[in-house]
N, C-alpha and C positions, 0 to 999 in steps of 0.2 A: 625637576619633576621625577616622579619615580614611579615606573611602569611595574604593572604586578600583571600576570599571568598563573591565569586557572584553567581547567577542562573547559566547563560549561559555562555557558553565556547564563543562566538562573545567578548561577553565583560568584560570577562578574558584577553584572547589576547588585546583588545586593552586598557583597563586599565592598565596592565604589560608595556605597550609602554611606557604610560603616565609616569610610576612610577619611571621607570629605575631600577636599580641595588640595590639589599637591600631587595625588593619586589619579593613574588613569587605570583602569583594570580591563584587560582583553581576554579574552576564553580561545582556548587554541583547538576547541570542538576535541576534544580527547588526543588521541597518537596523532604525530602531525609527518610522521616518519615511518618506513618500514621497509623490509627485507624486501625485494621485487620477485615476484614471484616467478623465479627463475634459474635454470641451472648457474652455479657460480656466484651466488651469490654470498655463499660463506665457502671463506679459502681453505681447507684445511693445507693447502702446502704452504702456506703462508700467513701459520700462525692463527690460522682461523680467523683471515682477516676477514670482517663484514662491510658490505657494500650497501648502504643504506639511501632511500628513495624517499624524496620527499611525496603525499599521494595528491593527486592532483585535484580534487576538488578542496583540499586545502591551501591552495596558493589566493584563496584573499587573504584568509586568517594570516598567514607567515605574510605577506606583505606589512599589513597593519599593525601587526607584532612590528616588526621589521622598522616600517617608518615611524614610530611612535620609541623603539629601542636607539634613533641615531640623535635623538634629542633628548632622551634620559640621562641624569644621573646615577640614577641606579637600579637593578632589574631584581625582580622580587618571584619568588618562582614558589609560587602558593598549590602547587597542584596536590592531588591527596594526597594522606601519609602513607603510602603504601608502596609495596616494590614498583609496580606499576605506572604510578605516581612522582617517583625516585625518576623512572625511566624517560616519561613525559616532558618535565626539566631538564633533563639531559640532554633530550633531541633537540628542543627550544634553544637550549642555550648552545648548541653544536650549531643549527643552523645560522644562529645572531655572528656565531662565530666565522665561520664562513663565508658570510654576509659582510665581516668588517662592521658590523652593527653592534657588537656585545657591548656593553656598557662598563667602565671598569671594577664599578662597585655591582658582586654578584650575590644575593642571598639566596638560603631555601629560607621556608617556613611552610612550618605544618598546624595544621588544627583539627581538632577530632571532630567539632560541631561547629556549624555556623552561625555561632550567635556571634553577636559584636564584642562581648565581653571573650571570649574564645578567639577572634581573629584580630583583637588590639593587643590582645598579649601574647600572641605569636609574633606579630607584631613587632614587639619590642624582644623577642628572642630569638635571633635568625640565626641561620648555618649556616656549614657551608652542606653542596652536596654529597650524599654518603655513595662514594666512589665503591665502596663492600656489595650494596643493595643493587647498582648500577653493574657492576661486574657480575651479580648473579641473574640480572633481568638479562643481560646477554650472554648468557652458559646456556640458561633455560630458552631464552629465542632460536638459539644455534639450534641446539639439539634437538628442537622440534621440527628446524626447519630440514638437518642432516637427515632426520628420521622420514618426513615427509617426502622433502625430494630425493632420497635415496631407495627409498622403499616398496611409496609408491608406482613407481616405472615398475621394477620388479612385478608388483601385482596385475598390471591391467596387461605385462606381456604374457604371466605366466597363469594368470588366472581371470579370465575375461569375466564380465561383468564387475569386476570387482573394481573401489572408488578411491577410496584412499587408505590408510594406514597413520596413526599417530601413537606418536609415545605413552599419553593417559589415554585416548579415546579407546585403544585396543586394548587394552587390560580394562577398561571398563566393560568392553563390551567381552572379552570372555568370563569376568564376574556373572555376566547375560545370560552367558552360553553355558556354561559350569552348572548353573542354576539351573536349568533344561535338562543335561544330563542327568541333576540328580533327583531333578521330578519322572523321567521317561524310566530310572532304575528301579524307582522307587514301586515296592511290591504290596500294596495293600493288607494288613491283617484283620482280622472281625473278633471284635473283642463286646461283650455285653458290661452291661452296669444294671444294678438290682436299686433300687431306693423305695422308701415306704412314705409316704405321704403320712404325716402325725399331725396331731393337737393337744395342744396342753392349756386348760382355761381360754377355752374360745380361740388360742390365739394358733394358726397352724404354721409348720414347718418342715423342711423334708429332711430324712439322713439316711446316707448312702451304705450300704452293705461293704464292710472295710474288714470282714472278718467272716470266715464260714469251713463251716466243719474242720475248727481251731486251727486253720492257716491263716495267715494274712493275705488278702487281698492285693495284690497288683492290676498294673492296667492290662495287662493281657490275659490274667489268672482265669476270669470266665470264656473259653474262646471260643465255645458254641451253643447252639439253640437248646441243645439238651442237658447242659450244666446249668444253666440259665434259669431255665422251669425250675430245675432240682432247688437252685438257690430261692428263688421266688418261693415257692411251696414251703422252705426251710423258716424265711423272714413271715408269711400268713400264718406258720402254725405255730410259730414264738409268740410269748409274754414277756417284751421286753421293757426293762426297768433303769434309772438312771443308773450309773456305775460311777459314775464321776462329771466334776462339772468345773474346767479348770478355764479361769477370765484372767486374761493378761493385757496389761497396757501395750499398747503398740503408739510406737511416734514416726512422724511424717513430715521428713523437711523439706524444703523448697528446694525448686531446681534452680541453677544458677541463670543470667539472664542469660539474652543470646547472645551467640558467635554468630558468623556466617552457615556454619552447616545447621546449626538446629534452628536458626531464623527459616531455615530451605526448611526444613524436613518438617518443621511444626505448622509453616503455611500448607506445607501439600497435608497434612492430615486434617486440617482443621479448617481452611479455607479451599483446600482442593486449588491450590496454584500450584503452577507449575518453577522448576529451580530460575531459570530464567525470567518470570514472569515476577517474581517474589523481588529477583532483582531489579528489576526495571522501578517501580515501583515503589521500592527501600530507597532508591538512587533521587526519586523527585522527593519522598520525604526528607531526604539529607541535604538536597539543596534548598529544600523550602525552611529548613533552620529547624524543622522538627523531631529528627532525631539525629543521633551521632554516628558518625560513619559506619557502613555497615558490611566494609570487608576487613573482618576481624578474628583472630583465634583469642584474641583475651576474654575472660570470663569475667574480670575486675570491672569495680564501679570506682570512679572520681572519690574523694572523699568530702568533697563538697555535693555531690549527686546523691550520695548514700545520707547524707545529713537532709537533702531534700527529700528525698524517697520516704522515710521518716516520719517527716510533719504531714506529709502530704497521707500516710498512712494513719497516723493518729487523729485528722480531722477527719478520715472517713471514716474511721471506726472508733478507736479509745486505745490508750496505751497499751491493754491488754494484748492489742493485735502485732505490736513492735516485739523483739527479744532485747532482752534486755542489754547486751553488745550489739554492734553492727556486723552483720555477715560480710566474711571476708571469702572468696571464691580463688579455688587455683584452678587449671586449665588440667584435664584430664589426656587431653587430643594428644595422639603421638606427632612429633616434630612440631610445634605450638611455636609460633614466632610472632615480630611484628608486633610489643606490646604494647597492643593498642585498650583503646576502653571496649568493655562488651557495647552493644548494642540497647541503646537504652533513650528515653525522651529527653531533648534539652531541657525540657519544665516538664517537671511532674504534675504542677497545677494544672496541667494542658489535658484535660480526661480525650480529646476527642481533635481528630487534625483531618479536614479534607472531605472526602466524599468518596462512593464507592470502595474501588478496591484499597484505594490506599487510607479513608477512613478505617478500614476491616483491618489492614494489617498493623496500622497506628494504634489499635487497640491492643492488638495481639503483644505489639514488644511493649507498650506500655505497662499492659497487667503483667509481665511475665517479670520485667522489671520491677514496677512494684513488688510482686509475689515475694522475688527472691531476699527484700529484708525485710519479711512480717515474720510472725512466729510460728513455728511446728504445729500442726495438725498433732491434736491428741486423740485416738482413739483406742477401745477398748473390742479386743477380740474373743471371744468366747466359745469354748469345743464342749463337746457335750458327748460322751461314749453313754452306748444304752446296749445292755445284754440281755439275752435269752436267758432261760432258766435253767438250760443245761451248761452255760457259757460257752457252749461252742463258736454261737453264729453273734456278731458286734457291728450295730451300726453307731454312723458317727455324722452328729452335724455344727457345722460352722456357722459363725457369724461376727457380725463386727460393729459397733457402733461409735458416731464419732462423739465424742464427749464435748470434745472444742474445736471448731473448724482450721483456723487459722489463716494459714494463707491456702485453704481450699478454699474461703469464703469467698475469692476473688480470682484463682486458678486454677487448673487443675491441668498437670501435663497429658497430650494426646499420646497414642499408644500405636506404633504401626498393626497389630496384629490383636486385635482385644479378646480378655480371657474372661472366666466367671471369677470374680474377686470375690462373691460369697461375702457379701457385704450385709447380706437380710438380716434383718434382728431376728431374734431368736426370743422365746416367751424364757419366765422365771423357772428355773425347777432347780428342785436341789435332790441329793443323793438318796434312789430309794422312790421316787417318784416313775408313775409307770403313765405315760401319756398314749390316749386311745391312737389303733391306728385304725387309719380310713381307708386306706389302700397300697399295693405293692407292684409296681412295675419292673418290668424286664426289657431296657432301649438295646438295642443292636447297634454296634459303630462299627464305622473300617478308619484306620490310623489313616492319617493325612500324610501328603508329601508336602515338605517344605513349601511356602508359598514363593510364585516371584515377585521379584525385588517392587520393590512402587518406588517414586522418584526419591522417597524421605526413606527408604531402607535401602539404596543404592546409595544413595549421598555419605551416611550411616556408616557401610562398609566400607567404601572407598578412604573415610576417614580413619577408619580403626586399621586397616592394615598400610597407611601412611600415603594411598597412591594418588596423583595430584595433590591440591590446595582447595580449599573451599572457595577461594575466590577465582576460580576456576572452571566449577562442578557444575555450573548451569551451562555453560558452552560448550563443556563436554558432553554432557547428556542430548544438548540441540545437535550436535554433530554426529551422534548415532540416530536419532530420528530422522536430522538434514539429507543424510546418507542412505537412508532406509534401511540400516542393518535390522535396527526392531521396529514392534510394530507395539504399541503403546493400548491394550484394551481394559476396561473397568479403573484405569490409574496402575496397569502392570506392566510388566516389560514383558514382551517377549521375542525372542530373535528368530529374524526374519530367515529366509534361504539363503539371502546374500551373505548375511553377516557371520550364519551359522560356517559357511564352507570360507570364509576369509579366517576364523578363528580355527577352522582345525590348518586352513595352509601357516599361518604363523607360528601355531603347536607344535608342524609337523618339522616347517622349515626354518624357526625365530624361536624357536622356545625360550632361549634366555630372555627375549627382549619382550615377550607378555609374561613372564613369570611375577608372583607379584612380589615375592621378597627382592628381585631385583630392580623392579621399579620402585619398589620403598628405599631401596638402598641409592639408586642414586637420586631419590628426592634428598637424605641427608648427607649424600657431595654436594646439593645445590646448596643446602643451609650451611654448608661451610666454608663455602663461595661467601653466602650473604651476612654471615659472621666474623669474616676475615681470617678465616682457618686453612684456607685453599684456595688458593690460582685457579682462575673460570677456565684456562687453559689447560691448565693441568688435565682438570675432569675432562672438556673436553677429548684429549687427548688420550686420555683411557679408555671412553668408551669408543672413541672410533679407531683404535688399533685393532679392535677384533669385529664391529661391526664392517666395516667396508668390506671385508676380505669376506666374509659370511656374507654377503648381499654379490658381491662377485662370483662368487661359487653357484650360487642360489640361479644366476641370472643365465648361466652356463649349461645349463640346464635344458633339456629341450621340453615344449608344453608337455609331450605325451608322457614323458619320464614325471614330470611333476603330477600328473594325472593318475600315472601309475602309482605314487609313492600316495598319494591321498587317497587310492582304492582301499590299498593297503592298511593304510591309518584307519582308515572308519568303516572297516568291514564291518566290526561289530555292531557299528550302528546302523549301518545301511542293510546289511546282510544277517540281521540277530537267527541263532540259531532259534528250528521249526521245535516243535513238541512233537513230532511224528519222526523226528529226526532225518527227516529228507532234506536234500541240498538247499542251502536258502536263495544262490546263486542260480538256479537252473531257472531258466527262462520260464513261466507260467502259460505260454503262446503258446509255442514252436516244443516245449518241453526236451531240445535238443541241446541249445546254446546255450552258453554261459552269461550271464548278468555282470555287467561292470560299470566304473563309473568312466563317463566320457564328457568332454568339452567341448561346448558349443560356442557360438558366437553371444548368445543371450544368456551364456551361463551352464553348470554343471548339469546331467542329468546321468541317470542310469539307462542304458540301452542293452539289446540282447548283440551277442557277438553273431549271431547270425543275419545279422543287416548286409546286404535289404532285402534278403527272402524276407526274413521276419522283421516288424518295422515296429515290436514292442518296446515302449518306451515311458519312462515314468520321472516325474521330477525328484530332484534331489531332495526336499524336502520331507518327500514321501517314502519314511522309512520304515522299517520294522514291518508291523503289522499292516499298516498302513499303504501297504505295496502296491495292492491291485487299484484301492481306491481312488478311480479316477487316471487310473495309469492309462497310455495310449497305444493301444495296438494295431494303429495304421488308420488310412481312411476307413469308414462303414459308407458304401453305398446305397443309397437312399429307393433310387428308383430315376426316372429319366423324366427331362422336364419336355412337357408334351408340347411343348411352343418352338424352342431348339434343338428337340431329342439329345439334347448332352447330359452326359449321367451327372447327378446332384447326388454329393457326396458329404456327410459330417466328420469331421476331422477336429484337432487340440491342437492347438498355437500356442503362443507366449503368453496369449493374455485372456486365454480361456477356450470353449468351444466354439467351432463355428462349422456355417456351411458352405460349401462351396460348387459352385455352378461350371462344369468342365477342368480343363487339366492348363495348364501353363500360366508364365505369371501375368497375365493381363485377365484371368480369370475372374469373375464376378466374385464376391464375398460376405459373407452378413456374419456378424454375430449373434449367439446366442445366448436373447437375454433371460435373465435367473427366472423370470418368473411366467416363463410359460413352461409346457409339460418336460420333464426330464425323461434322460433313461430312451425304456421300449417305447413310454407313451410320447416320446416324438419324433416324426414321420415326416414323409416326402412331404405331405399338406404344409405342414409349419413351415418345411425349409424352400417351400415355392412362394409364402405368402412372405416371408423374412428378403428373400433375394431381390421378390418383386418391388421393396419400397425404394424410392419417394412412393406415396400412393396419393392424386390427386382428388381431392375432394370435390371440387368444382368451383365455379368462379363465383368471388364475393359479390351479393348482390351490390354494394355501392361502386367498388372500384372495377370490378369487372375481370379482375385479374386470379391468377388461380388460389386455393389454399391445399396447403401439401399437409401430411402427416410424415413423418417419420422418426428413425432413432439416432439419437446422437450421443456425444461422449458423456451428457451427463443425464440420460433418459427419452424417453418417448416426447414428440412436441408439435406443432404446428406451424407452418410459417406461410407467410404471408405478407409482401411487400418490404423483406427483409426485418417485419416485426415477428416475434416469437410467442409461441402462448404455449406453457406447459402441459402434459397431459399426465395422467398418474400412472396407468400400466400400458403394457404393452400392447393386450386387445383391444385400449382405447382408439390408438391407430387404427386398426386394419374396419372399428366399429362405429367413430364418431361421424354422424353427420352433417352437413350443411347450419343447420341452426344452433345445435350445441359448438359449433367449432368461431360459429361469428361470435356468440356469447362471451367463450374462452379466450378468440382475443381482443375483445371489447375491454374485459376483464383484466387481462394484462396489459395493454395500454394504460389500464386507470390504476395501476399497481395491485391487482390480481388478488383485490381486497387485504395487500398484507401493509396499504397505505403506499407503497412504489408511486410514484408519480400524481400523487396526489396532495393536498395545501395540508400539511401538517400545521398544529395547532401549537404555539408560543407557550412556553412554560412562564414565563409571565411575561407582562407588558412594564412602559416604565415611563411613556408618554412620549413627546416629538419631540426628535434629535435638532439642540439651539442650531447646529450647524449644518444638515439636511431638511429641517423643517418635515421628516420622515418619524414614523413610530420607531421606536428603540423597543426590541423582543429579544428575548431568553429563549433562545431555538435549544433542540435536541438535535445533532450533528449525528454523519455519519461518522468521527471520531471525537466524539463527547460532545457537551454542549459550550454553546457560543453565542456570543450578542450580536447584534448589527441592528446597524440603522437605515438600512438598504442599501447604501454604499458601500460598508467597509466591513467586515465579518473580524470579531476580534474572539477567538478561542481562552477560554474559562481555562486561569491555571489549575494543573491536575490537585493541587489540594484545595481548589477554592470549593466551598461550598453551595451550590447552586438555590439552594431552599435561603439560605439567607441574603444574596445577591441586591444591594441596594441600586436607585437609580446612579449614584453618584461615582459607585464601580462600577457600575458599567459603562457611563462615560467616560471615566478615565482611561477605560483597557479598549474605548474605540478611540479615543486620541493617540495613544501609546500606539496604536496597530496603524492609524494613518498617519503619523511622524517617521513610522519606519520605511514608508513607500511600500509599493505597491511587492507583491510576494515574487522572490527571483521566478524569472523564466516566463514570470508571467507579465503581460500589458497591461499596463492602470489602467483601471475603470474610470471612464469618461461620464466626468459631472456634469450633473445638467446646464448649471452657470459656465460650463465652458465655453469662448467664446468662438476658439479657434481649434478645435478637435484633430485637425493636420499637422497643429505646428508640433516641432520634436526638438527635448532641449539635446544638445549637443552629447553627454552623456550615454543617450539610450542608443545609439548606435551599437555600441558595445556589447556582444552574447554575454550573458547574466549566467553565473554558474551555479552550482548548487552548494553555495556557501553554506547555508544552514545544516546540509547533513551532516550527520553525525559519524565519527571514525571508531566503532567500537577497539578497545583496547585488545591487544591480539591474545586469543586465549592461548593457557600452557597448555600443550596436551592437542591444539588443532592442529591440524595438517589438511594440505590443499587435496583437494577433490580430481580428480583426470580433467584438464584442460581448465584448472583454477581459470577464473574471473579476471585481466589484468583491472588493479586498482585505477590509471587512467583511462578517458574516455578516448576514442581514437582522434588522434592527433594529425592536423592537415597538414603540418610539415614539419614529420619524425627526425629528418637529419638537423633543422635550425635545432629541436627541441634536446637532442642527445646532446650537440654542440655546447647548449646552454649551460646543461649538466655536470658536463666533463668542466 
């Protein structure tokens, strides 16, 4: 018998099909091994020896690897083709090994797609493992986890609030930060544009003022209101005539298919996913046999794929749409490895795979695939200069039209930033021709600052100056959000307070190690790890001869000194010089003190050095201009509350305004929410009606018992016998009555009209279940939809397509689901023909683990967060379990 081992259970099952009888195939749920998230776990005085942890919801999986390996022949280690992949079989066959379980016949094999004709002829060409690939997946684990647990500590002693630190994640996130600074530098200019609205034989056209009183025109040349007229007046009181009319061919070739970074970057522009989310999604169409794996820097197609790609082009259209050779694609990306196939459909004939998201992006690689071997887009561009009759003043207009679409008939690439391409036709005229003008406007602009980065122009950059891998870039980018250093709004980045003051402490005190030609540089030590060019040790070795001793120094340090060195750093940002030229540092309160940066327990702020006479205070956040706005300068006393005579006082916290009832900390507290009056217009009244809530309504006419209004973490609301009923503002509390409030939770009991707790309606029916003698229905899930026949809920795989769902899938996928038993952790549903609902098979005694999760593979670039997660559940008895270990 010969055991094969994959990541995922999808394609387990469907490789087992392929293989037939002789083959058992088990899925090891991804990584089944890892670093423990803990000091020592990488030795550097010992060689950088690593100490590896099996993670404990994967002890069924390594069991049943395990007992299915002691009666093999021989072990077949099918996991991706990828370093990560490399690594996966490694740990498997380390464990079997330990185990006394390995088998002594050991293959790899790899396949780019799951088809059968792809995984039998892998099949018949097995490895061994690439020990190159494997010594670079552990250079690259080391170094992130040196980087992490060395780092880290540093940060959260010497810079509170702050989470963690990684080797890509921080150079990602000062690409963030960088982009910040040079939108806040960035100084606006006002620059005009003159155009004349024309027509020539009915057909109208604009052309823009590119010339005037016989200079040439640049983009800043007109730079106010009163050159602007002048120009206008100039282009109204011209007769301007063709001067020339030059048409040029323009061609237009395909982009090549995807890789992993443009697969990201073209989803986020064009379907608005997210890097991660593109990947989740790519990963079920890969295992559902639909397309070719999809963490890839090659740009190449199969040459049996290219010959499909093809016909499958010539029956949609006619040969005219093929080139007459096949496009051959090189990889542009700096450090390009791993040559694998681009991203592309196992069948072309396949126009359409799935439902939802992953229909939307089975389209996207498919035409992009296709795209890339149809023929160039032929278009023709046409300029058109027209002068006055003194030739001083020259307008000029563009256009373009496509002669032969090509492969725009079928794509066309997304653009992070889109411009005017000036694509309008333009009517006929030839030299000499004087077309009427209709009108002359004068538009006003201010030049733009850079835009920030969106997920597909971060992805983008990261790739062009070398830092991380694409198959990487979604985990890094969750790990600046996980983290909250940015905050993500319209599809942009931007960095938050946290992240802003962790990238100037790395600037101030790590520079080498966010710089980003040094992080590109030692991505190519790692590719020479994974080429056989360089000892994993080595590199290691290199870089931790000058980081340790830099993190020792760093650590040596006392807070206020590191406090002091970061005032210092970002004076200029914090402190930008005034236009009145007076102190930017001088306290705006007390107008005595000095301004500086200080460390709190929640984090950095600016405070006055006259604390606590003066108790001005402003967030870190809040620089520049931006100073006074919203800064704190102590309690304001309110006025005194007439029931306790204690002064009621409003005050700024951590996490906004609020008010406060007396002095010490058992003190009463309310916050204050956005949408009642700000400012002067709010007073003692607000801040006595805010302190005063719970506010009791009175008691439900049925149950008798009270109903309350007030505010909670996630708004205004009702309750009532521990049921809740939303309210919409704030005054709805202090103004809702008795009868509007029974309504509200009438209303939310019965799902608050948004259908919540009420009998949703079967996206179809399919008649009675032969084995429940119950309706079999096409439910809509709270994670997607699913069948059942009342008994058994069996979930729609994510590419099946629900509109075409026959009865006879759906029986099938409720037998499948009741052959597996009932879902770990959970009790089987007691059938009604049960005779004996007590009896228990021997078995169930046993706590049920969480077999089925999944082990995400560990990204480059991550690093653990202050008091990491350990990966095991807590354990009833840690000495048996250590003992085990050892």
């Amino acid at each position: 018998m010969k055991l094969v081992v994959v990541e995922s259970p999808a394609k387990a099952k469907t490789i087992e099909k392929y293989l037939g009888p002789g083959h058992r195939v088990l899925a090891s749920y991804g990584h089944v091994r890892d670093l423990p998230p803990k000091d020592g776990s990488v030795d550097p005085d010992n060689g950088f020896d690593m100490t590896w942890e099996a993670y404990a919801d994967k002890a069924r999986q390594l069991k049943a690897i395990t007992d299915e390996a002691k009666t093999a022949d021989t072990l077949i280690l099918a996991t991706d083709p990828d370093r990560e992949g490399e690594a996966i079989s490694w740990h498997v066959q380390e464990v079997l090994r330990k185990k006394k379980a390995l088998p002594k016949d050991v293959q790899r094999v790899t396949f780019n797609a799951i088809t059968k004709a792809a995984v039998l002829d892998a099949m018949a060409h097995p490895r061994a493992l690439d020990e190159d690939l494997i010594d670079a997946y552990r250079a690259r684990r080391a170094l992130d986890y040196l980087v992490g647990f060395t780092l880290s500590p540093v940060l959260w002693r010497k810079l509170p609030g702050a989470k963690s630190a990684g080797r890509v994640q921080s150079v990602a996130l000062r690409l963030v930060v960088d982009r910040e600074r040079e939108i806040e530098a960035f100084r606006a200019q006002e620059y005009w544009s003159v155009a004349a609205d024309m027509e020539q034989d009915g057909v109208g056209f604009t052309a823009r003022l590119v010339r005037w009183r016989g200079e040439k025109i640049e983009r800043l040349t007109i730079g106010n209101k009163g050159d602007a007229e002048a120009a206008k007046a100039a282009v109204e009181a011209g007769r301007f005539s063709v001067a020339s009319v030059e048409t040029k061919p323009l061609t237009r070739n395909p982009p090549p298919p995807f890789t992993t970074s443009t697969l990201q970057q073209e989803a986020a522009r064009k379907l608005g996913f997210s890097a991660s989310h593109t990947m989740r999604v790519a990963q079920a169409l890969y295992e559902d046999g639909a397309i070719t794996y999809m963490r890839t820097d090659g740009v190449q197609m199969d040459h049996s794929a290219i010959s499909a790609a093809r016909v499958a082009i010539t029956d949609r259209y006619d040969s005219g749409y093929i080139p007459d050779k096949p496009r051959i694609y090189q990889t542009k990306a700096k450090n390009a490895q791993e040559a694998h196939e681009a991203i592309r459909p196992t069948d072309f004939g396949r126009e359409k795979a799935g439902s939802g998201d992953h229909a939307r992006l089975y389209d996207l690689v498919w035409k992009r695939a296709m795209a890339s071997q149809m023929a160039s887009a032929r278009l023709e561009r046409t300029t058109i200069e027209l002068v006055d009759g003194t030739g001083q003043h020259g307008l000029r207009a563009t256009g373009q039209v496509v002669i032969f679409p090509g492969y725009l008939a079928l794509y066309e690439e997304g653009r992070d930033d889109e411009g005017d391409e000036e694509s309008r036709r333009l009517p006929r005229m030839a030299e000499g021709a004087t077309p009427a003008k209709k009108a002359v406007t004068a538009e006003q602009h201010f030049t733009q600052p850079p835009p920030r980065y969106s997920e597909a122009s971060l992805v983008k950059k990261m790739e062009e100056l070398g830092i991380g891998r694409p198959s990487t870039y979604a985990s890094v980018l969750q790990v600046l959000k996980d983290r909250e250093y940015v905050t993500v709004e319209k599809n942009r980045f931007t960095p938050a307070e946290s992240g802003r003051l962790v990238t100037a402490f790395l600037e101030r005190f790590f520079e080498r190690y966010v710089s980003y030609d040094y992080t590109a540089g030692l991505e190519d030590s790692l590719d020479d790890v994974s080429g056989g060019r360089a000892g994993w040790q080595a590199v290691l070795e290199a870089f931790w001869r000058d980081f340790k001793p830099k993190t020792v120094e760093v650590m040596e340090q006392k807070p206020s000194e590191v406090t002091a060195a970061l005032d210092q750093f970002l004076g200029s940002y914090l402190f930008p010089e005034k236009e009145d030229g007076s102190d930017p540092r001088l306290c705006p309160v007390c107008h005595a003190g000095k301004l500086a940066l200080r460390g709190g327990k929640f984090g950095a702020f600016i405070a006055c050095s006259n604390y606590p006479e003066c108790k001005y205070t402003r967030r870190f956040a809040q620089a520049g201009g931006a100073a006074d706005a919203g800064a704190d300068a102590g309690p304001v006393v309110l006025g005194t509350d007439p029931v306790t005579e204690e002064e009621v006082s409003k005050r700024s916290g951590r996490f906004g305004p609020y008010v406060q009832l007396g002095d010490g900390k058992d003190a009463k507290r309310a916050s204050i929410p956005k949408d009642v009056p700000q400012g002067e217009d709010f007073g003692l009244e607000w801040a006595l009606k805010l302190l005063s809530l719970p506010r009791t309504i009175g008691n439900h006419p049925e149950t008798g018992n009270p109903i309350t209004a007030s505010i909670g973490r996630y708004g205004p609301y009702l309750l009532h016998d521990g049921k809740y009923g939303r309210l919409q503002t704030t005054a709805d509390v202090f103004e809702t009555g008795m009868n509007a409030a029974v309504v509200k939770l009438a209303e939310a009991a019965a799902g608050g009209g948004r259908g919540r707790g009420a009998a949703k309606e079967p996206l179809a029916s399919f008649g009675d279940s032969p084995e429940t003698g119950k309706p079999v229905k096409l439910m809509e899930g709270r994670f997607g939809p699913y069948v059942t026949d009342g008994v058994t809920n069996a979930t729609l795989p994510k590419t099946a397509d629900p509109a075409t769902m026959t009865a006879e899938e759906a029986l099938a996928l409720l037998a499948e689901r009741a052959a597996r038993g009932p879902a770990k952790g959970k009790k089987p549903v007691k059938k009604a023909a049960a005779k004996k609902p007590a009896a228990k098979a021997g078995g169930d005694a046993a706590p049920a683990k969480k077999a089925a999760a999944k082990k995400p593979a560990k990204a480059e670039g991550d690093t653990p967060a202050k008091k990491a997660p350990a990966k095991k559940p807590a354990a009833k008895k840690p000495a048996a379990k250590k003992t085990a270990q050892a």
